[in-house]
C-alpha positions as CSV (number, residue, x, y, z in Angstrom):
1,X,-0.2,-1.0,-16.1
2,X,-1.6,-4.0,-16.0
3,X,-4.1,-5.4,-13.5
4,X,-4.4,-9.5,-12.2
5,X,-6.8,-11.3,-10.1
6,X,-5.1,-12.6,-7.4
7,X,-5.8,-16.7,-6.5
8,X,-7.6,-17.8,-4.1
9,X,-6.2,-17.3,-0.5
10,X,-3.5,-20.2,0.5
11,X,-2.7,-21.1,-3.3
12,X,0.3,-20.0,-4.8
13,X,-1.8,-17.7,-6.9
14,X,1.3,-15.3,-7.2
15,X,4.2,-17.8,-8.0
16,X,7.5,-16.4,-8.1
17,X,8.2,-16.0,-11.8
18,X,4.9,-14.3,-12.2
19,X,4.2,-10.8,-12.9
20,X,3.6,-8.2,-10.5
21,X,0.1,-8.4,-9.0
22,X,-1.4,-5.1,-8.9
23,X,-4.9,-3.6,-8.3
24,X,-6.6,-0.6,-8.4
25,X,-6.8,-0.1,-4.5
26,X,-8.0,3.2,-4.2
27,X,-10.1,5.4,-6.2
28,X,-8.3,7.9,-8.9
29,X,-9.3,11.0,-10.4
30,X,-10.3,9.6,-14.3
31,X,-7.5,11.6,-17.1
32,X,-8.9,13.2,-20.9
33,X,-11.1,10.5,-22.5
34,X,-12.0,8.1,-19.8
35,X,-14.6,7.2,-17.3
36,X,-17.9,6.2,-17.7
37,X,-19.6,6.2,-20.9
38,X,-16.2,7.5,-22.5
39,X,-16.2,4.0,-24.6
40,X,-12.0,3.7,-24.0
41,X,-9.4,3.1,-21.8
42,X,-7.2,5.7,-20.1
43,X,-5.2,7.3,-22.3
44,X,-1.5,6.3,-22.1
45,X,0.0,9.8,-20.3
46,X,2.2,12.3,-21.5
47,X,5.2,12.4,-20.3
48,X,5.1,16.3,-18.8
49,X,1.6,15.2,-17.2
50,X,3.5,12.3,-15.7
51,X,6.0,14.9,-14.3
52,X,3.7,17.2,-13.1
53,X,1.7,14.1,-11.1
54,X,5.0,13.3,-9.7
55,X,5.8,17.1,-8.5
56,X,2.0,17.4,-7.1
57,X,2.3,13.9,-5.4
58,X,5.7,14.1,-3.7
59,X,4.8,17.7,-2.4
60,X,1.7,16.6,-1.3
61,X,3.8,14.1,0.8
62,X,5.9,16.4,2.2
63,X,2.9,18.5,3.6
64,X,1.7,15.5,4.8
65,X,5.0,14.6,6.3
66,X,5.8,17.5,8.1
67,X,2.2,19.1,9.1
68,X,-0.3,16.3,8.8
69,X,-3.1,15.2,6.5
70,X,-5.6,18.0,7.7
71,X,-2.9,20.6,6.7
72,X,-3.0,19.8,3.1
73,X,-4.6,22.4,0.7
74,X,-4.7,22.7,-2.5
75,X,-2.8,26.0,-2.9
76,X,-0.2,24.6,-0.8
77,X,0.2,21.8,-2.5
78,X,0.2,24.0,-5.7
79,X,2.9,26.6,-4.4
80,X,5.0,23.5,-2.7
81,X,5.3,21.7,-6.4
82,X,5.8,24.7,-8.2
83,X,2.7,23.6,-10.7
84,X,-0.4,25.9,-10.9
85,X,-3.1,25.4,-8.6
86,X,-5.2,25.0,-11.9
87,X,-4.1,22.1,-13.0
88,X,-3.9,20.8,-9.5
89,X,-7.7,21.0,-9.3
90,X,-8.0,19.9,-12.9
91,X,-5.6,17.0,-12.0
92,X,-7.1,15.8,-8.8
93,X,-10.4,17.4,-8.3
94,X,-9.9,18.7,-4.1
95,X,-7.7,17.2,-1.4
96,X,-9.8,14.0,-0.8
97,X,-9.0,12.7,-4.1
98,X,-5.8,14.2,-3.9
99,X,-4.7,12.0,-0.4
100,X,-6.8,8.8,-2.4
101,X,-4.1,9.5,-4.6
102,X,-1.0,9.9,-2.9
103,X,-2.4,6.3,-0.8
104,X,-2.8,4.7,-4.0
105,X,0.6,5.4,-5.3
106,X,2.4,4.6,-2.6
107,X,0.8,0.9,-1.7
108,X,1.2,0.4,-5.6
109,X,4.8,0.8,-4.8
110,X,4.8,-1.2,-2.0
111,X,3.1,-3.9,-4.2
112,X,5.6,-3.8,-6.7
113,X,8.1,-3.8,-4.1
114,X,6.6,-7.5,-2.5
115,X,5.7,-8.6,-6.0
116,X,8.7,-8.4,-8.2
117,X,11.2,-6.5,-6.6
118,X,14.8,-7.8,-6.0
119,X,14.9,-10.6,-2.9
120,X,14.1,-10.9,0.3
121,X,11.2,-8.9,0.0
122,X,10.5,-9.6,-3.8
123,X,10.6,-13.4,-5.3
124,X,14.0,-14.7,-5.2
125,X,14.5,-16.0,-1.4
126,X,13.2,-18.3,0.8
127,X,9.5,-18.0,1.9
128,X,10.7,-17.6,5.9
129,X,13.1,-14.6,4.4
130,X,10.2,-13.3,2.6
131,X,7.7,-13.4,5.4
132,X,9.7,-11.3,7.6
133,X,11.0,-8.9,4.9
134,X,7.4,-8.6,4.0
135,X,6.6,-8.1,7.9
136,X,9.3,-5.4,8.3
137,X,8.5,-3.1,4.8
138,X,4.5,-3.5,6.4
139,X,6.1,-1.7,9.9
140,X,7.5,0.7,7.9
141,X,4.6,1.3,5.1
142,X,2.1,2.2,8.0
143,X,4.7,3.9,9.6
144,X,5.2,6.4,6.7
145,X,1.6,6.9,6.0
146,X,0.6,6.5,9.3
147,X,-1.7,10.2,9.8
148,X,-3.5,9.0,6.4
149,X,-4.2,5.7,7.6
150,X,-5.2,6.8,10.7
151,X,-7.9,8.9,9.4
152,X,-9.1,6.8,6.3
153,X,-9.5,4.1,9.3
154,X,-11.4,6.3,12.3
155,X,-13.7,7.2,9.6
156,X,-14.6,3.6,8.6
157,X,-12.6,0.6,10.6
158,X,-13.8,-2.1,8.8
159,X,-13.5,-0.9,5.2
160,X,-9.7,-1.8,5.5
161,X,-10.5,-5.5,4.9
162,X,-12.5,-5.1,1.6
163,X,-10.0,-3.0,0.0
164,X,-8.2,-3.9,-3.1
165,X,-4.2,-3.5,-1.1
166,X,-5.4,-5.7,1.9
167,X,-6.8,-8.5,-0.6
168,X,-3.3,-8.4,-2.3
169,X,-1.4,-8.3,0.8
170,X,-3.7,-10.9,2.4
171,X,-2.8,-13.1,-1.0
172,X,0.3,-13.0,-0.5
173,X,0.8,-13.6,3.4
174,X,-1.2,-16.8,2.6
175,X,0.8,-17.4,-0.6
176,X,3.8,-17.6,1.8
177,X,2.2,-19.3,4.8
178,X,1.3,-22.3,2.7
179,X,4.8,-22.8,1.7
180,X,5.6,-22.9,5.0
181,X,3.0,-24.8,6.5
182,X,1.4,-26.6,3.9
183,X,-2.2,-28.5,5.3
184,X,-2.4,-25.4,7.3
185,X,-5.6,-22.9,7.0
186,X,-3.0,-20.3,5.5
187,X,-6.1,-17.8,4.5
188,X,-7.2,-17.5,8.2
189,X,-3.7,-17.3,9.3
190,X,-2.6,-14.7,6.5
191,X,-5.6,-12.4,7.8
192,X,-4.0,-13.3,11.6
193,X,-0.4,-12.2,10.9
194,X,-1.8,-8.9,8.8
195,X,-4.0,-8.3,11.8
196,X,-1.2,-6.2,13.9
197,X,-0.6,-3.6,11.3
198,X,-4.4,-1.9,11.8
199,X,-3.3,1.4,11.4
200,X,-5.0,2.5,15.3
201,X,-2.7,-0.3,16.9
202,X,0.6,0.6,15.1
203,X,-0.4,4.6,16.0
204,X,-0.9,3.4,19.8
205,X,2.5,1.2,19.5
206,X,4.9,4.1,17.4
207,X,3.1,7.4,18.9
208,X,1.7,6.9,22.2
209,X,3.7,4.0,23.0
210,X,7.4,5.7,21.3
211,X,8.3,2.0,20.3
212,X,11.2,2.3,17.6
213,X,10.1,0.6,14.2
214,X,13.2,-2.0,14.6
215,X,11.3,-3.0,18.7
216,X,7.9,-3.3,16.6
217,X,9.5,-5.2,14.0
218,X,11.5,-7.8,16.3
219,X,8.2,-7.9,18.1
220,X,6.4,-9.2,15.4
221,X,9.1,-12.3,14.2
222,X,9.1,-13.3,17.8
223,X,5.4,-13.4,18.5
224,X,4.7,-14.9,15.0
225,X,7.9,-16.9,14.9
226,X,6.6,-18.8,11.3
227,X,9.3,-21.1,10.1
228,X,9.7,-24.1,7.7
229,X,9.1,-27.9,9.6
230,X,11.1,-30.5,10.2
């Protein structure tokens, strides 16, 4: 998979034709033949270890799902995918790594999904339309990994900011705030509208509050309320 720098906030540094703009936003357990000093790439994967990272990801996801974050072992997540708790460990190292993981490949989806998946959400559609498509799959992203996010953000608030997904998702909110308001300062206003979906708030809003995602989302639009000029 290929990995792009992303342009400078409030340039179309993404344009619509281009290719998906992905990062490595979370750390990853290295495969055979790579990491440091190993001289090469990663080493294109196999397609039963491809499999078996699927099996061991979406189980891990269902722990997580049903139990929380803290509930997730590695013999759990071993017996739940029907893969040897061997090559879970060999795979992923312990459950840190392992929920790092399951983070990563989820906002990678949710990147593909914003970056070049079919319209409103992907290129294709007005920038308004994108905006709040964009908005809404955010409500339901932090939603869905919501007890991971929590956590990862309790034990360090501000690291959210210098991570590789916010950067891409803060691209792209400015991306589409500049073709709405162009001569406007669309990287402090990307960070402005992203601000809302701090995992601590959208817990308070969805958990202690019992907001449906659809009130959260009609929320947002209505307090943001970003639309072309005249």
């Amino acid at each position: 998979m290929s990995t792009r720098t992303p342009g400078a906030p409030g340039t179309p540094g993404a344009d619509e034709g281009s290719a998906p703009l992905l990062l490595p936003v979370l750390p990853t357990v290295p495969g055979p033949g790579t990491g440091a000093g190993s001289g090469t790439g990663p080493a294109p994967e196999r397609a039963d270890a491809a499999r078996n990272r699927r099996r061991i990801l979406d189980a891990t996801a269902r722990i997580v799902a049903e139990k929380g974050p803290d509930a997730v072992t590695m013999n759990q997540v071993a017996h739940a995918s029907g893969i040897g708790v061997g090559t879970v460990y060999r795979r992923f190292g312990d459950v840190s790594q392992l929920l790092w993981a399951l983070l990563d490949d989820r906002e990678r989806r949710f990147q593909e999904a914003y970056m070049s998946g079919p319209p409103p959400l992907g290129p294709g559609a007005p920038a308004d339309e994108r905006l709040d498509a964009f908005l809404d799959a955010l409500v339901d992203r932090v939603a869905e990994q919501r007890a991971i996010l929590l956590a990862a953000h309790s034990a360090a608030p501000r690291a959210r900011y210098h991570s590789g997904a916010y950067q891409v998702m803060h691209t792209h909110a400015a991306m589409l705030v500049s073709r709405l308001r162009p001569g406007a300062d669309s990287a402090l206003l990307a960070h402005l509208l992203l601000a809302p979906f701090s995992p601590d708030l959208m817990h308070h809003l969805s958990v202690e509050q019992a907001l449906p995602a659809e009130r959260v989302k009609a929320g947002v639009r209505e307090l943001l309320a970003l639309r072309p000029g005249p």
